[in-house]
C-alpha positions as CSV (number, residue, x, y, z in Angstrom):
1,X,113.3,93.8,140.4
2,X,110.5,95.2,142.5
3,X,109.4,98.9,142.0
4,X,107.7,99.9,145.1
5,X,106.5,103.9,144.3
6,X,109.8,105.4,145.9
7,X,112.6,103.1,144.6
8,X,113.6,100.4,143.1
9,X,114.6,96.8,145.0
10,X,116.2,94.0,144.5
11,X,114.8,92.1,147.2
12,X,110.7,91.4,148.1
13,X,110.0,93.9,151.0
14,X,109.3,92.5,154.3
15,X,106.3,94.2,156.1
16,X,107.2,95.0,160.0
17,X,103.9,93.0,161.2
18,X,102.4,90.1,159.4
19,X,98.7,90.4,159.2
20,X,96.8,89.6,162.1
21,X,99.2,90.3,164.6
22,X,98.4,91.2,168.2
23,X,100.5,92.6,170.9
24,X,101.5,89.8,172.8
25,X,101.9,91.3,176.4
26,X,99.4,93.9,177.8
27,X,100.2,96.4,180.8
28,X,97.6,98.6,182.3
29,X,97.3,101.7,180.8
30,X,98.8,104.0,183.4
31,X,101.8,102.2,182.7
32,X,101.9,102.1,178.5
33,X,100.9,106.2,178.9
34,X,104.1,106.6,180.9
35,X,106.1,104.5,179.0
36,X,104.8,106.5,175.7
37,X,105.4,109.9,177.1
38,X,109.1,108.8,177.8
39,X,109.9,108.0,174.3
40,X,108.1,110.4,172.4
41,X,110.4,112.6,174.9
42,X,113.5,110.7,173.7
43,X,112.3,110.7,169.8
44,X,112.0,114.2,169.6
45,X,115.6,114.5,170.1
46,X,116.7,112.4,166.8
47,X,118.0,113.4,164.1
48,X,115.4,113.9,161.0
49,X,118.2,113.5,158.5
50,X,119.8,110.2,160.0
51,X,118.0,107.1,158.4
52,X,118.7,104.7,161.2
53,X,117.4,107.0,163.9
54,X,114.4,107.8,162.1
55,X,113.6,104.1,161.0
56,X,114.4,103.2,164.9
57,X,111.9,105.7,166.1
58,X,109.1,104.2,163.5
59,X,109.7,101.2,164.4
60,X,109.4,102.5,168.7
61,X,106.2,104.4,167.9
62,X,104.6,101.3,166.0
63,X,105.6,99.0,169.2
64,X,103.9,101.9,171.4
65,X,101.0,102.7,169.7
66,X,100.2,98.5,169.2
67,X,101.1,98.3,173.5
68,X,98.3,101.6,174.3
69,X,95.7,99.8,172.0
70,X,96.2,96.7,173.3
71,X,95.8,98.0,177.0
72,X,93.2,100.4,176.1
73,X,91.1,97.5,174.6
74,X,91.6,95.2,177.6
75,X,90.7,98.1,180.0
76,X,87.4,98.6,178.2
77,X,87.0,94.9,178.1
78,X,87.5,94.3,174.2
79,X,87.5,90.8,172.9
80,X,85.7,89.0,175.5
């Protein structure tokens, strides 16, 4: 049994992104901003106490987040 600082588990936990990982497409940033103002709009309407919506809009905010760095970076020219 693994004892990970909240609760107990049977089962090893599975991180969302394996180490290293990169965004695979990138948009230009115009787009990811109005993509991101969309569903923050849309997450501020869950519910706080429901686990699936809450885990739903971490996971959404994670994929958003990774999509504006990745856009920001390739406007500015990063990694080249």
């Amino acid at each position: 049994m693994i004892h990970n600082g909240i609760h107990s588990v049977d089962n090893p936990v599975e991180p969302l992104r394996e180490p290293g990982y990169v965004t695979p497409d990138v948009f230009p940033l115009d787009l990811e901003i109005g993509v991101t103002r969309r569903v923050l709009e849309e997450i501020a309407a869950c519910n706080i106490h429901s686990h699936d919506e809450m885990l739903h809009a971490a996971v959404t905010l994670d994929c958003r987040v990774r999509a504006l760095l990745a856009s920001l970076d390739a406007e500015r020219g990063a990694g080249q």
